[in-house]
C-alpha positions in Angstrom: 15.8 21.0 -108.8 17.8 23.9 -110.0 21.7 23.3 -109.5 23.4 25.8 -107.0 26.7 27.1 -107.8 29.6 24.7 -106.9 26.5 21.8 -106.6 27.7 18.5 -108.9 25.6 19.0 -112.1 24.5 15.7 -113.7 25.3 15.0 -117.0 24.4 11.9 -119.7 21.7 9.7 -119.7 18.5 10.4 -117.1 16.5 7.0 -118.8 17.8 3.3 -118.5 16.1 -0.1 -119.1 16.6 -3.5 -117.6 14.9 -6.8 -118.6 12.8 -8.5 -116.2 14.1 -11.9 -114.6 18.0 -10.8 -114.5 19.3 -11.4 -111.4 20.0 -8.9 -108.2 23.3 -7.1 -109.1 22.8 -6.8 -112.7 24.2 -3.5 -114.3 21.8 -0.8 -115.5 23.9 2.0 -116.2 26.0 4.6 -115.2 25.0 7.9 -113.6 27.0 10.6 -113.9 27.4 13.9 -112.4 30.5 16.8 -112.7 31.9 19.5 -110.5 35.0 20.2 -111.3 37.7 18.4 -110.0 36.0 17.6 -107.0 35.2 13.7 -106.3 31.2 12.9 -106.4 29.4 10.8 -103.7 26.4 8.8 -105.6 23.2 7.8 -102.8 19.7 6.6 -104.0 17.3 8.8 -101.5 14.3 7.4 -103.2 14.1 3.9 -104.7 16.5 2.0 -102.9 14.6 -1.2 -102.2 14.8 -1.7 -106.2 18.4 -0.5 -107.2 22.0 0.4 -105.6 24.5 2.6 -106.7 28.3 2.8 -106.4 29.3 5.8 -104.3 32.4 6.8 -106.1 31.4 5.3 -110.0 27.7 6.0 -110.5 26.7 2.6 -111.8 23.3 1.5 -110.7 22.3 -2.0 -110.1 19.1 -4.1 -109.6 18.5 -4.9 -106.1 15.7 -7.6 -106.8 14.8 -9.8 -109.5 11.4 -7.7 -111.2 8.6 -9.3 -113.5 7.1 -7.0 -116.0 3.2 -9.2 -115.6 3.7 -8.5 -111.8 3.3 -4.5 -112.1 6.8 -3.9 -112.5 6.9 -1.4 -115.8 8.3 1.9 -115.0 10.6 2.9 -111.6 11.7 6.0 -110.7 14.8 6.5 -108.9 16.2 10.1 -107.0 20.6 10.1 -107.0 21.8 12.8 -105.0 25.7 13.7 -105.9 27.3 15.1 -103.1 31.3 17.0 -103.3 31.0 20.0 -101.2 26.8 20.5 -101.9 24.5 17.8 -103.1 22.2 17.6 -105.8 19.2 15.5 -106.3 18.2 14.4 -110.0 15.3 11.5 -110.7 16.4 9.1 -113.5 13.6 6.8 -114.8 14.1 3.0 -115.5 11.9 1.0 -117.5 11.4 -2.7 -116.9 12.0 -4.8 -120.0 9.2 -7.8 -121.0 11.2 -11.3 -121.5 9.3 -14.6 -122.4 9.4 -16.2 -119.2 6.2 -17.5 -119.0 5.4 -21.2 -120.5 1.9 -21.8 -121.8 -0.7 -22.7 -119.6 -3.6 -25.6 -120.0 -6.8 -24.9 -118.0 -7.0 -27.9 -116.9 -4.6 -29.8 -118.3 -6.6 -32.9 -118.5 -10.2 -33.2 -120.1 -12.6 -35.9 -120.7 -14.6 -36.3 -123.5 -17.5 -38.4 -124.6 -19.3 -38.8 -127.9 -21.8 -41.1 -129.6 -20.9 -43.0 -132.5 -22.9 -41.6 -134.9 -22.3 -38.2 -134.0 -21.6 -35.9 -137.6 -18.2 -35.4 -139.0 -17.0 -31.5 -137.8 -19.0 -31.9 -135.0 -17.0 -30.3 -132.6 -16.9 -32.0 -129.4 -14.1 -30.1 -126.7 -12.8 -27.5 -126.1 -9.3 -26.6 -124.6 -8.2 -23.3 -122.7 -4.3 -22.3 -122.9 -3.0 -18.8 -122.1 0.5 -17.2 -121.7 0.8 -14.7 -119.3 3.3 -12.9 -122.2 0.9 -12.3 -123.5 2.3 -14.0 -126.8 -0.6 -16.7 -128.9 0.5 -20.5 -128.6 0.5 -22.9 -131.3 -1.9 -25.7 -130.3 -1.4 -29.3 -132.4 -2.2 -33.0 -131.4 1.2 -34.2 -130.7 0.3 -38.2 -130.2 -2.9 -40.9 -129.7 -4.8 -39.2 -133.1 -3.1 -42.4 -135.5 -6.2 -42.7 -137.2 -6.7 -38.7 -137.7 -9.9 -38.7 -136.6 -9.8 -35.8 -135.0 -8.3 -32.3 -135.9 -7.9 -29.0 -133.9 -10.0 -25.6 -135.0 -9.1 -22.5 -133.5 -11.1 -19.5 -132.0 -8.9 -16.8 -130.3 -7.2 -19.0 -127.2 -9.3 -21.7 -127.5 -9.1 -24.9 -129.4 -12.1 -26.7 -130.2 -11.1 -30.7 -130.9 -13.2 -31.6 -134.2 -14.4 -35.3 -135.2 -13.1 -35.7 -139.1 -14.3 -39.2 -139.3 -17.1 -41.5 -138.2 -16.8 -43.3 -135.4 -17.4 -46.8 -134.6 -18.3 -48.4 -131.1 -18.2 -51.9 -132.3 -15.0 -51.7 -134.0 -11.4 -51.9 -133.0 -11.3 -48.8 -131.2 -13.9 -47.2 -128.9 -11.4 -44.4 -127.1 -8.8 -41.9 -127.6 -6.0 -40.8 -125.4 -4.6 -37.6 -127.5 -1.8 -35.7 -126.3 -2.0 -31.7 -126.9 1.1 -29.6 -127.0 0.9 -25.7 -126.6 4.4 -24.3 -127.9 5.5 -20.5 -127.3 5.5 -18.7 -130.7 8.3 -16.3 -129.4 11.9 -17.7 -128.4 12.3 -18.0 -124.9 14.6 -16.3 -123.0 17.1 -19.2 -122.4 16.8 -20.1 -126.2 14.5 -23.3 -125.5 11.3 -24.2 -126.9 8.4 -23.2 -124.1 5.8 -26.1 -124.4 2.8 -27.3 -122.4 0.8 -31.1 -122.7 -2.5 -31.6 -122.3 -4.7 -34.9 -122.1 -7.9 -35.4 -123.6 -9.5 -38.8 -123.4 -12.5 -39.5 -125.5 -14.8 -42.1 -125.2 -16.9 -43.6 -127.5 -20.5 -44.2 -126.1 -22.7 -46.8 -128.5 -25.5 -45.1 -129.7 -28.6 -47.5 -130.9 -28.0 -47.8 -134.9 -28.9 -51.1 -135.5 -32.2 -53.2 -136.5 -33.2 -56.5 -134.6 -33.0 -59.3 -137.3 -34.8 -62.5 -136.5 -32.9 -65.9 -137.3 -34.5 -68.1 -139.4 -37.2 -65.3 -140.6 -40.0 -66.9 -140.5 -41.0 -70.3 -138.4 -44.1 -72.8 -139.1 -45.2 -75.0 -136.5 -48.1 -76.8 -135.6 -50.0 -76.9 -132.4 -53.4 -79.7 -131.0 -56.8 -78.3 -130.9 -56.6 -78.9 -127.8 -53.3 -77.5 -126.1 -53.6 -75.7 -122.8 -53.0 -72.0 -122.4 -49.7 -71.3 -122.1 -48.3 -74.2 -124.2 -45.0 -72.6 -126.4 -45.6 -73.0 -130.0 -42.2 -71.2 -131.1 -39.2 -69.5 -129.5 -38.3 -66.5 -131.9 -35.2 -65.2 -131.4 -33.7 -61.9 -132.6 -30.1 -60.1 -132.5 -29.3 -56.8 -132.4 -25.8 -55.6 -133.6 -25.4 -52.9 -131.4 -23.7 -52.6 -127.9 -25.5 -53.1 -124.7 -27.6 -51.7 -123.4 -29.2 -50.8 -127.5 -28.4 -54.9 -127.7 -31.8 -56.1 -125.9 -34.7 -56.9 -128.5 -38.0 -56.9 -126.9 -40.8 -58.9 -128.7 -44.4 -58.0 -129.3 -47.0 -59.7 -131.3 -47.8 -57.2 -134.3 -50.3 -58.9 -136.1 -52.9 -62.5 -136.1 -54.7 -64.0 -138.6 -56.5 -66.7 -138.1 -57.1 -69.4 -140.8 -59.7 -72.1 -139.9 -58.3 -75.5 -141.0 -60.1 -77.6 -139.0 -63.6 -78.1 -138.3 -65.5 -77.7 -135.1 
C-alpha cells in the first residue's frame, strides 16, 4: 500500500530464495525499511508459520524445514515496519530444489525366469527406478553378471535386462543373482554419491532340446514259435540329455515286418 508521510518506507530487496532441506533458523535475508532517524519495529502479519523476523534488524528466518517436491515453490510473506506509523510491504521467497532424494527401485527385488533356449537380445525384465528430483539415474549391473550374459537396455526410466548369450540348463550354472545399482546423475547435497540396489534372480528353466538316443541301436534276438503272450523279447532302452521332466522317453512300436523263417 501507498506510504503515508512519516510511515517507514521499505527499501532493498522485496525477492529472496532459500534452498529446501536447510534447517529452522536458517538466514534468508534482510528486510529493510527507513524513516528517518526513527528505530523500525519488523512483525510478519502474514506468513508467520514459515519465517521469523528480528524486530530491531530485519533479518528473516526459516521457521520449518520446506521440500520443494512437497508443494513448497513460492511463499509470500507481509512485514509491517512500525516507528511512529506502520507499513505493510509483501516480499516474495522462492524455495530452492536440492538433490535430496535417492533413487527409487519399484520393487527392489524381482524374479526372473527364462528357458534355455530362449534367443540372444531377448529381453527378459524389466526394472522401474524414479527420483523424485526429478533428475535420470544411471542404471548398471554392479555384481552376479561374471559371465556377462546379461546386459542392461534402456527406455526412458526403465531398464529392460537383455540375454547376450545362450543359456545352458545342464551346465555349470542354471541361475543368476545380479545386483542393480541406480546412482544419482547430479551431486547430492552432502557431496555423496546417492545410490540404490536392486535384486534380480533369474532362473534357468530346461526347455526340451534334446533327442532320445537308444543304447546299443539296434538289438537281435530270437524268440520259440511257441512263446506265450507276453513273453519279453528285448528291453530297449533310451536316454534323453535333457533335464527332468523333458528326460522321460516314452516308447512306441513304429513299424513290423514280418519275415517267415519257419515253416508252419
Amino acid at each position: 500500500m501507498p506510504n503515508t508521510q512519516g510511515a517507514p518506507s521499505f527499501s532493498g530487496a522485496s525477492t529472496f530464495s532459500v534452498s529446501e532441506s536447510r534447517p529452522i533458523g536458517t538466514t534468508v535475508g534482510t528486510i529493510s525499511a527507513v524513516d528517518g532517524t526513527n528505530p523500525i519495529n519488523y512483525t510478519i502479519t502474514i506468513g508467520g508459520t514459515h519465517f521469523t523476523i528480528d524486530s530491531t534488524s530485519g533479518i528473516v528466518y526459516t521457521a520449518r524445514v520446506f521440500d520443494s517436491e512437497n508443494g513448497d515453490i513460492r511463499i509470500n510473506i507481509t512485514v509491517s515496519a512500525t516507528s511512529s506509523e506502520s507499513t505493510d510491504q509483501i516480499f516474495e521467497i522462492n524455495i530452492t530444489p536440492e538433490n535430496d532424494n535417492p533413487p527409487v527401485f519399484n520393487p527392489n527385488v524381482y524374479f526372473v525366469s527364462v528357458v534355455e533356449n530362449t534367443a540372444t537380445s531377448t529381453s527378459i525384465a524389466l526394472l522401474t527406478v524414479t527420483d523424485a528430483d526429478g533428475t535420470t539415474p544411471t542404471i548398471s549391473i554392479f555384481s552376479g553378471n561374471n559371465d556377462n550374459k546379461f546386459e542392461l537396455r534402456a527406455s526412458n526410466t526403465k531398464e529392460i535386462i537383455t540375454q547376450t548369450a545362450d543359456l545352458d540348463y545342464e551346465g555349470t550354472t542354471n541361475s543368476y543373482v545380479l545386483i542393480i545399482h541406480a546412482t544419482d546423475t547430479a551431486q547430492a547435497v552432502t557431496g555423496a554419491i546417492i545410490t540404490a540396489t536392486a535384486t534380480v534372480i533369474i532362473t534357468v528353466e530346461p526347455a526340451n532340446e534334446h533327442t532320445p538316443a537308444f543304447s546299443p541301436t539296434s538289438i537281435t534276438n530270437t524268440i520259440n514259435e511257441n512263446s506265450t503272450i507276453g513273453t519279453m523279447i528285448a528291453n530297449p532302452v533310451a536316454t534323453d540329455e535333457d533335464a527332468s521332466p523333458h528326460d522321460i522317453a516314452k516308447y512306441t512300436i513304429n513299424q513290423v515286418t514280418q519275415n517267415r523263417c519257419c515253416d508252419d
